[in-house]
N, C-alpha and C positions, 0 to 999 in steps of 0.2 A: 620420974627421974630423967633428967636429961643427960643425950647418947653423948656420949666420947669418941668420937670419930679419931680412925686411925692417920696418922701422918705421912707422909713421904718421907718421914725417914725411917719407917717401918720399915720401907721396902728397899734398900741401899744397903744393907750390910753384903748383898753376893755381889752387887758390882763394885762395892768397893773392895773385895777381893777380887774380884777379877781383873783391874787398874794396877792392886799390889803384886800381881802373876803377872802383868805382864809387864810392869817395870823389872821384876826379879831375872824376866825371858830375856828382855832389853838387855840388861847386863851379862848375860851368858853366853847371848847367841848373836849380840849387836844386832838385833833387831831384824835378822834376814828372815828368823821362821817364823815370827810373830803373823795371827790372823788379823785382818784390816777392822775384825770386828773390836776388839782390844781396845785399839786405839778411839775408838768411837766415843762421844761425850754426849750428855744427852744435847736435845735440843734447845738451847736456852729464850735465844728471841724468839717472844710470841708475835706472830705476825695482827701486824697493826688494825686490819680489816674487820678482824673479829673482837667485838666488845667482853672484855674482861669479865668473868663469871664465875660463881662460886655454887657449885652442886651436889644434894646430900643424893648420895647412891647404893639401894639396898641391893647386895649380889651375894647369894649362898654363898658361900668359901671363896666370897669373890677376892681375898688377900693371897689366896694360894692359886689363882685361874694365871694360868702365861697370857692372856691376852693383857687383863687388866697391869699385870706387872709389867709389861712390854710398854705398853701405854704412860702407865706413870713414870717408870724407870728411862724408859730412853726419850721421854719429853715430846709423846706425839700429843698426851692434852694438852701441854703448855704450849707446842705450837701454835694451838688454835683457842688461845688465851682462857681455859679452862681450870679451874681450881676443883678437881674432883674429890668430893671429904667421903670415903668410904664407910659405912655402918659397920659397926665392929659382932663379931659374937651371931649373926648371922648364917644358920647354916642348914635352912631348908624353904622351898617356896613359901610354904605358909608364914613361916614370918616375915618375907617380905610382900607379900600380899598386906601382911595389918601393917607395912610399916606402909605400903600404899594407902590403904582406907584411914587412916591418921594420919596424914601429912608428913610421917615421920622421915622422908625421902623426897625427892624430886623427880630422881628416875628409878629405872631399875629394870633387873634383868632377870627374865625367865625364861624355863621352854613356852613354844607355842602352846602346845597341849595343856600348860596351866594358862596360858594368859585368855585361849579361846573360851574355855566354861564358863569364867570368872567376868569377861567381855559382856560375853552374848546375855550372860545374866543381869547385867548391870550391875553386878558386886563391885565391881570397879571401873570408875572414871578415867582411861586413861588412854594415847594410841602408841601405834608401833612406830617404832623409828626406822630401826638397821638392826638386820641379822649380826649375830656374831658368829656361829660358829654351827655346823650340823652337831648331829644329837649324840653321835660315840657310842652309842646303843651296841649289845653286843648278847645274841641267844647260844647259848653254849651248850652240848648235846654230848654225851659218853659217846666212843668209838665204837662200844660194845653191843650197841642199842642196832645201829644199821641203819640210824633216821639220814636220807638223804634228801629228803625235801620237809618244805613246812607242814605239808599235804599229812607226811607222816605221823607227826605230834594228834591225830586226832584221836580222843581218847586216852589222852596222855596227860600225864602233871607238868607241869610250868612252877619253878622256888621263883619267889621275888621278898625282896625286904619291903618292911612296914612301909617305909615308903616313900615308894619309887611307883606310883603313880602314873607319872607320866611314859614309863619304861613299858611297862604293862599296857596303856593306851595304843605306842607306838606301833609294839608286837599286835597287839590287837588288830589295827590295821594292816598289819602286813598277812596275817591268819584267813581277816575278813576276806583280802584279796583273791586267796587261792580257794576262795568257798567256805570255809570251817566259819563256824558261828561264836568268837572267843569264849561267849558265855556260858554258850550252850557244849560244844565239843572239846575245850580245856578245866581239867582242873587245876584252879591257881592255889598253888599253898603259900604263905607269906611265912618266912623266917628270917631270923639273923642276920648279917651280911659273912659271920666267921662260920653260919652252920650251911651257906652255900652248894661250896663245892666239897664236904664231905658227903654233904645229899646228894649229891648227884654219882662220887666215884661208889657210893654202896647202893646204889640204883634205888632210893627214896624216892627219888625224883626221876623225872627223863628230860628234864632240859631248867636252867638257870638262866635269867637275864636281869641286866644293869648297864650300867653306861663307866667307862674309862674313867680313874685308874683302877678301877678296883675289878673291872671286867678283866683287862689284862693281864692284870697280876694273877687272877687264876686260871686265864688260859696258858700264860708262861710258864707258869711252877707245874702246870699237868696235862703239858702238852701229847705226851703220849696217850693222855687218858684220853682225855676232850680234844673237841677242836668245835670252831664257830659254826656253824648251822647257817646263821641268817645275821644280817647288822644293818647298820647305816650306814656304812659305809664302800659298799658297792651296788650297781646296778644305777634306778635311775636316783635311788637316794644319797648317792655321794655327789649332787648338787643342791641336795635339799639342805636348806636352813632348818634351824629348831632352836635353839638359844636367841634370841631377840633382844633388844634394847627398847625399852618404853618410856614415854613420858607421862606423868601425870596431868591430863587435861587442865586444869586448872593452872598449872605451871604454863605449859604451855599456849593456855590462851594469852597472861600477860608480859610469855616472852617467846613470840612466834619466830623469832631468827635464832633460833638455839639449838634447832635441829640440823643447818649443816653443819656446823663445828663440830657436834656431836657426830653426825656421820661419817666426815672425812675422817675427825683422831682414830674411831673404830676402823677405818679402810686400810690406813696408816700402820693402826699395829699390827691387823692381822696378814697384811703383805712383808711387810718386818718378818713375823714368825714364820713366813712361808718358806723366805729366802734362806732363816738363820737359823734352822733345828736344831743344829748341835749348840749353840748359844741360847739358846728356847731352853734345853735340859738341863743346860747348866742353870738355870736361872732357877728352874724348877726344883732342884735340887736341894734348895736349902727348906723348900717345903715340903714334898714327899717323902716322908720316912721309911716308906716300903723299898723302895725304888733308888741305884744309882742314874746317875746321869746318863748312863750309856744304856740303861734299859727304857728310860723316860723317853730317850732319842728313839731307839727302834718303835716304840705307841707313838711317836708325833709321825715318824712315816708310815703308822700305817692309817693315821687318819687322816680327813677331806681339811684343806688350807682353806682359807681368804673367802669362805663364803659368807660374807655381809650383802645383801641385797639390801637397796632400798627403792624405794618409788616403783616403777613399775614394776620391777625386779622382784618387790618384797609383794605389792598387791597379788600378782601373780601365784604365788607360795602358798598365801594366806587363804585366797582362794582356793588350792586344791587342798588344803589341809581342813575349809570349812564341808568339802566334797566328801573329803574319808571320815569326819566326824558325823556325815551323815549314813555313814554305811553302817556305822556304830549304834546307829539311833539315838546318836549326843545330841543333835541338830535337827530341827523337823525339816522336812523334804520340799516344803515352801521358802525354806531361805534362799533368797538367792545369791547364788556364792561369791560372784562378782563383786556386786555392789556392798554387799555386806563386808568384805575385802578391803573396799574402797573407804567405808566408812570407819572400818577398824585400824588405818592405816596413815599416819601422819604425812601429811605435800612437804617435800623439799625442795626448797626456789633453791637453784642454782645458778 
């Protein structure tokens, strides 16, 4: 059956309210309190340099991600003469992993943690381009417990949903770090994502982990119970990348200049959403159901902006991520991280 790729005009109904608020503002307040973002149209002329392209893109719940929306909506692909056809109905690695091994796609976007197994394995043909975004990861612990380090969880259960895979790897390395052997000194139970954090406040459990929003929302709603333990987003890991942009090798061998258009639009939106949160949540808004705008705002400040690496930036990354997957025993202890980095990782002529 062939895919039905969604439109850009999927994504225009928040800004076209946003355009009709702020003519309504115009009118009321002659335009003195209006923010300069309002007035903002997207980017229309594609700059001439970059040859015109049309690319199929598999992204988990990539119609609901701020990045991608930022991207398509304020015209940072169309600057860089990009026509990006989104995979509709997408809404976990594994399917876009087949929609890589069937050509169903041209790029696509995963954690590091699925793209290295799948890599090293040769299950797929494909390299790294540009980080998009760190991983939002988020280990959440009762107040009641006393756990003040990871050190503590030894001997302890860990809730994680069917699957969240790469959440579980993540924690894993951070576990491995401080000594603990995941495998051996956690028990991991896998439930629900709604039977979570009632496991945790009747002490089923002793700690919950997942990635934003749904990590958030249950540490906001039971904040007096829980609070965060460990994440990704402090220490040296709020510079770490974990969401990546790939191309499919074979794409990429017959169109080797595709990777910087592709990595500036990525540089493009995610400095956009760095500058504009409170416009970020609005946007988000008309996607997350949980969530007003004003709580979507306070999760975007408490997460890491604009980190897209690429080129040496990203080999760099990719190599200490091929180092922690050897602590794991994911990766034999003869790879070598560097080069193997090097090889996993797309050149951009600049």
């Amino acid at each position: 059956m062939p895919i039905k790729f969604l439109n850009k005009s999927h994504f225009t109904s928040r800004r076209s309210l946003l355009y009709g608020l702020g003519s309504v503002a115009a009118l009321g307040l002659g335009g003195a309190a209006l923010s300069p973002w309002l007035h903002e149209k997207p980017l229309k002329t594609p700059n001439s340099d970059f040859k015109p392209r049309c690319l199929r893109l598999a992204w988990a719940m990539g119609e609901t991600d701020s990045l991608f929306i930022i991207a398509q909506e304020k015209g940072f692909f169309n600057r860089y003469n990009l026509d990006i056809q989104m995979l509709p109905a997408i809404r976990n690695s594994t399917q876009v992993m087949d929609c890589l091994k069937t050509n169903q796609c041209d790029i696509a976007l995963l954690s590091i943690l699925d793209w290295l197994p799948n890599l090293l394995s040769g299950n797929l043909k494909a390299k790294l381009l540009v980080g998009v975004s760190g991983g939002n990861f988020r280990l959440l612990v009762s107040r009641y417990r006393r756990l003040e380090r990871l050190a503590d969880l030894s001997g302890l259960s860990i809730a994680t949903r069917p699957t969240a895979e790469k959440e579980k790897l993540f924690f894993s390395i951070l576990l491995r770090r401080k000594g603990l052997n995941p495998d051996q000194n956690i028990k991991w139970i896998t439930m629900e994502a709604e039977e979570l954090l009632p496991a945790l406040l009747s002490h089923q459990v002793n700690g919950i982990i997942g990635h934003d929003p749904l990590m958030w929302r249950l540490l906001t709603s039971a904040n007096k119970d829980v609070y965060e333990l460990a994440g990704s987003q402090s220490g040296s890991w709020s510079k770490r990348v974990n969401r990546i942009l790939g191309v499919r090798q074979d794409y990429l061998d017959q169109n080797p200049d595709v990777t910087l258009p592709l990595a500036l639009a990525i540089q493009d939106a995610a400095k956009w959403q760095a500058k504009h949160l409170k416009e970020t949540s609005i946007l988000l808004a008309d996607h997350e159901k949980h969530m007003t705008s004003n709580q979507i705002y306070t999760m975007l400040n408490s997460q890491n902006q604009a980190i897209t690496p690429f080129n040496n930036d990203l080999w760099e990354q990719v190599a200490q991520y091929v180092d922690e997957m050897k602590l794991l025993n994911r990766i034999p202890n003869t790879e070598k991280s560097s080069r193997t980095a090097r090889q996993l990782c797309a050149t951009i002529t600049l």
